[in-house]
Structures are given as structure tokens and as C-alpha cells.
Phi, psi and omega in degrees: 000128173270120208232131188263132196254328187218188194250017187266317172314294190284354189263323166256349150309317192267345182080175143021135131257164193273146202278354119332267201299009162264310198300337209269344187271125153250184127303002197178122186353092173253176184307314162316299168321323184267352164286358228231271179302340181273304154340003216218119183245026200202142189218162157232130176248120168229134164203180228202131195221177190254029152260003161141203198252165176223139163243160180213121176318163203177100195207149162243178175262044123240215186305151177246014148243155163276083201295150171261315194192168172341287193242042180220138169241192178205093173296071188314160143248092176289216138295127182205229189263002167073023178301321225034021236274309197293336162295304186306305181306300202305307153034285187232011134218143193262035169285130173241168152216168180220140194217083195258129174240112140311065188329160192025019163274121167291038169212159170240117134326112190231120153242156179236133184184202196240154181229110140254166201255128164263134175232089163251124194316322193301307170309310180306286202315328188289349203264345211286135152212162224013063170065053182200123147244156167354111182286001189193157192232122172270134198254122172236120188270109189286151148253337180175120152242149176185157193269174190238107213312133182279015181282005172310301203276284156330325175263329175278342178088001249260357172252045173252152205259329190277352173269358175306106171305166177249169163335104162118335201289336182234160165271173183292118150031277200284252265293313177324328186281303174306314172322297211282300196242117180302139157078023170257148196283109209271294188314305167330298186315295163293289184339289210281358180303313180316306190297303191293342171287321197279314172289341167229051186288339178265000000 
């Protein structure tokens, strides 16, 4: 195996960038970029701490930021497994990246910036929808946005109706769970999932 070692190495392997892949990084929001993100209900937020990096799935029923401004976004923290893994990192380093996904657009949105947790009452209240807020509000500062070339996207296929797996094609929650840890009840799990993801979607 031939292993590129350096950055004199990987630099000359791959050659050139193209001046489309320079021109497109900004600091800031522009009106196409902010057309981008108010459209975008589905996000990946990764950040990095020191037992290591977390990506974390991240979706709302609208936009799943909020814009403040040119370079300020704003991430409620909804409910989800109480993991914290992406809080405890920003904590105690605030590098975020956002990874914005659009169905059926063939690009990904990307910033890259700084991150803090806000619990200021007013900011939770502005975010409450059925009557449940946020336990946190993530306030993210852009350093560089830029779209993302779409063969990726293109090559996976992944907004095509034939590439949608059916029902059964992957396994369940429960079965993953039963697998890993003897005597948990995998069938138990999934049934009761529904009801309870529907009492606690906020």
C-alpha cells in the first residue's frame, strides 16, 4: 500500500484547485446562501472534543436554523437521547461544521464556525412549539460557508424514489439493540417507539 504522508505529497497528487472551488468560500451569509439555509429542514452538526469528533443528525419541521444575521445561526436543542455528546464538545471546544441538506437539490450546504450554548429564557421561548422548548439554544458564529460539489449526491443517487429502501430492508432499532445486549427485548422496543417518538417530538 502507497500511503501519501505529507502535505507536499497529497498536494501533488491531486494537483490544482479549481477556481470555482475557491471563489465559492465566504464569511458570510450571501442572498443565495441564505435561500439555501431557510430551505434546508435537515442539517449534520459535527464537533470535536477530547475523547474524539461526534456528527450529529439535526431536523426540524421548518428551517432547522434559525438566521440572526449575516454570520450568526441559531440550533434549538430538541429533544432527542440526552446523550449530550455534541454539547459536552462545544464546552470545551467551540469548532462546529454544519453540513445542510436540501431533498432534492444535488449540493450540500457547508459552515464552518464557532459555537456556544445558550439557555437565555427568552431565546428557548422564541423556539417552544407545542408548548415544549428547547432545552438549549446553539448560537453558531460562520468563519466560511460554501455549497459542496454535487457528484457525491449524484453518484449515491440518494433523491431518486428507487433508491428508497422498503420496510424491513434494514434492521430495526430493537433488533440492533437485541443483537449487541442479551435479553433486551428488541420487539418490545420497536412497538412502543412510535407512540413514544409522537409524545416527544419537541
Amino acid at each position: 500500500m502507497t500511503i501519501l504522508s505529507s502535505l507536499e505529497e497529497l498536494h501533488t497528487h491531486y494537483g490544482s484547485v479549481g477556481e470555482a472551488s475557491l471563489i465559492k468560500e465566504i464569511d458570510s451569509l450571501s442572498p443565495a446562501y441564505r435561500k439555501i439555509v431557510e430551505n434546508a429542514a435537515f442539517c449534520a452538526l459535527s464537533t470535536c472534543g477530547p475523547e474524539g469528533l461526534d456528527c450529529s443528525p439535526r431536523g426540524d419541521d421548518g428551517p432547522v436554523v434559525r438566521i440572526k444575521d449575516g454570520r450568526t445561526l441559531l440550533l434549538p436543542d430538541r429533544r432527542g437521547n440526552n446523550r449530550i455528546d455534541s454539547l459536552r464538545n462545544i464546552i470545551r471546544d467551540p469548532r462546529v461544521a454544519l453540513m445542510f441538506m436540501v431533498p432534492g437539490w444535488n449540493n450540500v450546504l457547508r459552515a464552518n464556525g464557532k459555537a456556544v450554548i445558550s439557555v437565555d429564557p427568552d431565546l428557548l421561548a422564541s423556539f417552544e412549539k407545542e408548548d415544549r422548548q428547547p432545552r438549549s439554544v446553539i448560537v453558531i458564529t460562520i468563519d466560511a460557508v460554501y455549497f459542496q460539489c454535487a457528484r457525491a449526491i449524484m453518484r449515491a443517487g440518494l433523491w431518486r424514489p428507487e433508491s428508497r429502501i422498503s420496510d424491513g430492508d434494514l434492521p430495526t432499532p430493537g433488533a440492533i439493540m437485541q443483537e449487541i445486549k442479551d435479553g433486551f427485548d428488541g420487539r418490545a422496543y420497536d412497538e412502543a417507539w412510535p407512540e413514544r417518538a409522537a409524545k416527544s417530538m419537541w
